[in-house]
N, C-alpha and C positions, 0 to 999 in steps of 0.2 A: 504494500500500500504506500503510496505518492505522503512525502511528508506534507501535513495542512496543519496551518494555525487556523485553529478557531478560537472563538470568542468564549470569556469567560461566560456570559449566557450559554453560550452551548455546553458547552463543557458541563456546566451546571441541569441543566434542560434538555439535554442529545438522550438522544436512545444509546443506553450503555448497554452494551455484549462483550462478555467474559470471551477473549479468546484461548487462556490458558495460562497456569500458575508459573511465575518465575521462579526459577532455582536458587540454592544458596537464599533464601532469606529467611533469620530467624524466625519473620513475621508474616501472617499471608499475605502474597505479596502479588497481584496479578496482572498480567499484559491486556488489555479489553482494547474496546473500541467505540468511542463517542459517531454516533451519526447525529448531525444537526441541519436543520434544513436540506440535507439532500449528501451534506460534503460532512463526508468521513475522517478522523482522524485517530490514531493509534496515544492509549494514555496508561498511564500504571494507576492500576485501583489497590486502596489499601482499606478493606474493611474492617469496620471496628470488630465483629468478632471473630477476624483474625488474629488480632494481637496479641502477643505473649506474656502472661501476667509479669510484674517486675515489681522487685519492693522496693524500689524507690520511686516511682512514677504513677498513679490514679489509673485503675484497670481502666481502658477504653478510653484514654487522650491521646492515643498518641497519631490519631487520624486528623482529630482539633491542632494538635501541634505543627504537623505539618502546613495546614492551611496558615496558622501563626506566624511560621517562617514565611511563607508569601508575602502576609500582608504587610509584614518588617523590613524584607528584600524593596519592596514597593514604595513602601515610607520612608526609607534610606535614599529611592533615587538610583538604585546601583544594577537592576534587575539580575540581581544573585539567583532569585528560585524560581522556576519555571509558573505559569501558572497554575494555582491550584484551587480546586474547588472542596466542600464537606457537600454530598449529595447519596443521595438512597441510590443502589443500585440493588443486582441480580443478588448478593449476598449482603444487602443489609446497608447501614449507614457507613460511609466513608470518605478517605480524601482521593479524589480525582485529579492527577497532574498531566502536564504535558510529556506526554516521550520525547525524548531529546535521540533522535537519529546522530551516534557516535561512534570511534572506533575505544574497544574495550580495553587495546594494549596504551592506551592514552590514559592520564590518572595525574596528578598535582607533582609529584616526583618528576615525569617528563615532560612537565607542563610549563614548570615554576620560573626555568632560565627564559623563557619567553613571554612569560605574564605576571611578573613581579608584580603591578601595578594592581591588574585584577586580583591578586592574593592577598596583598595586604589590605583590601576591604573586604574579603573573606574574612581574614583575620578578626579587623573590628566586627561583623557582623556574627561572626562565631563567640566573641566575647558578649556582645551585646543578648542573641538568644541563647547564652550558657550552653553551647552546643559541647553533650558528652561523647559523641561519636563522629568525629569528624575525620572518616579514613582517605584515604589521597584517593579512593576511590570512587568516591561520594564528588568527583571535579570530573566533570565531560566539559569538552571540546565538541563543538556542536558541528559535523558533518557539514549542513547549508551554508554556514557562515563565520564561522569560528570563533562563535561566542562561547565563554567557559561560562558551564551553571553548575549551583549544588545542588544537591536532591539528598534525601533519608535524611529529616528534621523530626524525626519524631521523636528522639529525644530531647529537646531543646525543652527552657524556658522554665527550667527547676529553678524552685526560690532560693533553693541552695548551691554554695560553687559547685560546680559539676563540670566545668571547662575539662572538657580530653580532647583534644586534636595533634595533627601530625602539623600544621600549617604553625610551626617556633621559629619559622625564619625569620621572623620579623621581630619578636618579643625584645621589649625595650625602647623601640622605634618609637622617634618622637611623632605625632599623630597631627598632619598639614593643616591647613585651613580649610581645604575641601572635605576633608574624612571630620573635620572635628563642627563644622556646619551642618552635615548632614546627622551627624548624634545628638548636635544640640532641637535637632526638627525632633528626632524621637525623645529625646527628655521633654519637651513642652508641646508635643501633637494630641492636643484633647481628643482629636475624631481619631487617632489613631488608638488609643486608648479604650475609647469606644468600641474599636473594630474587635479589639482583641478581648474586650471582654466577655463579647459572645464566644468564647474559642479558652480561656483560661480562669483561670482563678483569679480572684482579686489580689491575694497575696503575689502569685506569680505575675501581675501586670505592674504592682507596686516594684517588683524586684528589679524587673526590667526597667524602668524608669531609673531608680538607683544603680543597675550598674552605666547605664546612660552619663548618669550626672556623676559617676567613677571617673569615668573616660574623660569628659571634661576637666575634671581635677587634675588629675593626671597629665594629661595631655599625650599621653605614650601609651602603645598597648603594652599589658601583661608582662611578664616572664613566670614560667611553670614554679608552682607551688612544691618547696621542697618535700621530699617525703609523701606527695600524692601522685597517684598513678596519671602522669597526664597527657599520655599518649592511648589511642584504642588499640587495643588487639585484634585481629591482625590489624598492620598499620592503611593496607590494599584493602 
């Protein structure tokens, strides 16, 4: 099937069919396919009762969390996450994203000497939704055009630290005037706040704001917390 963008309406409103479960993922994780108005397009469904209980995370968010990363990717300005929608489908409620047509040997490792610049708002934006799994894997290189996105945010947006990512190449870095304008939009975005409280807890939308208003203190992202595990397993 011809890659098609469609519209978050569709995506939302398309006749969703299952074409078949993808592999390797802890989570249910499946390849389907939005038809909207007539024109078809290939998306990854993540239904909520696919997902795999976790003790640290609210059984049955982590479909709401991926849409979160959208709406954060969006409000930054930076278009990191493909779109995403929360919509009923063939197994139940879930997040609908776009497929990103990529090559699989491509990943942030062989990515990074050429897109410095995309990564280190990666970077902020993984600090920003506390993102606990951020494998060099979780980075495609988009086939049509060669834009780099992230996808698998369903761990994101713990009110607790939770930062695991492979993307340290930058920790320390002092944080521009472009990167630190667009965080000061999400520390003081009311509608954004709004967005995301259909989608998290109050706690976790309060968290988000403070580490927002971190980064501005700051002015530099992060460096890894001694003594905590701050890379994912595998790193791919």
């Amino acid at each position: 099937m011809p890659a098609v963008e469609l519209s978050r309406e569709h995506l939302a409103e398309g006749e969703l069919e299952v074409l078949g479960r993808m592999p390797w993922s802890s989570n249910g994780t499946f390849l389907a396919c939005v038809d909207g108005d007539g024109v078809q397009a290939v998306v990854v469904y993540k239904p909520r009762r696919g997902e795999r209980p976790l003790w640290d995370f609210p059984q049955g968010s982590l479909c709401a969390r991926e849409v979160a990363a959208y709406v954060l990717s969006e409000a930054l300005g930076w278009s990191i996450v493909p779109e995403t929608v929360l919509r009923d489908g063939p197994l139940g409620i879930g997040s609908v994203q776009r497929f990103i047509e990529h090559d699989p040997e491509e990943h942030y490792f062989t990515l990074l000497e050429t897109h410095e610049d995309v990564f280190r708002k990666f970077a902020v934006f993984d600090v920003l939704a506390n993102n606990a799994d951020r494998k060099a894997g979780h980075c495609l290189r988009a086939q049509s055009d060669g834009h780099v996105w992230g996808i698998d945010h369903g761990l994101t947006f713990h009110p607790h630290d939770k930062l695991r990512t492979v993307i340290w190449d930058f920790a320390g870095d002092d944080l521009d005037a472009e990167l630190l304008d667009a965080v000061e939009r999400v520390a003081t975005d009311d509608c954004l706040r709004e967005q995301l409280a259909a989608l998290l807890s109050p706690m976790e939308v309060d968290a988000l704001t403070d580490r927002a208003r971190q980064l501005l203190r700051t002015k530099r992202l992060p460096e890894p917390e001694p003594g905590y595990h701050s890379v994912p397993w595998p790193l791919v």
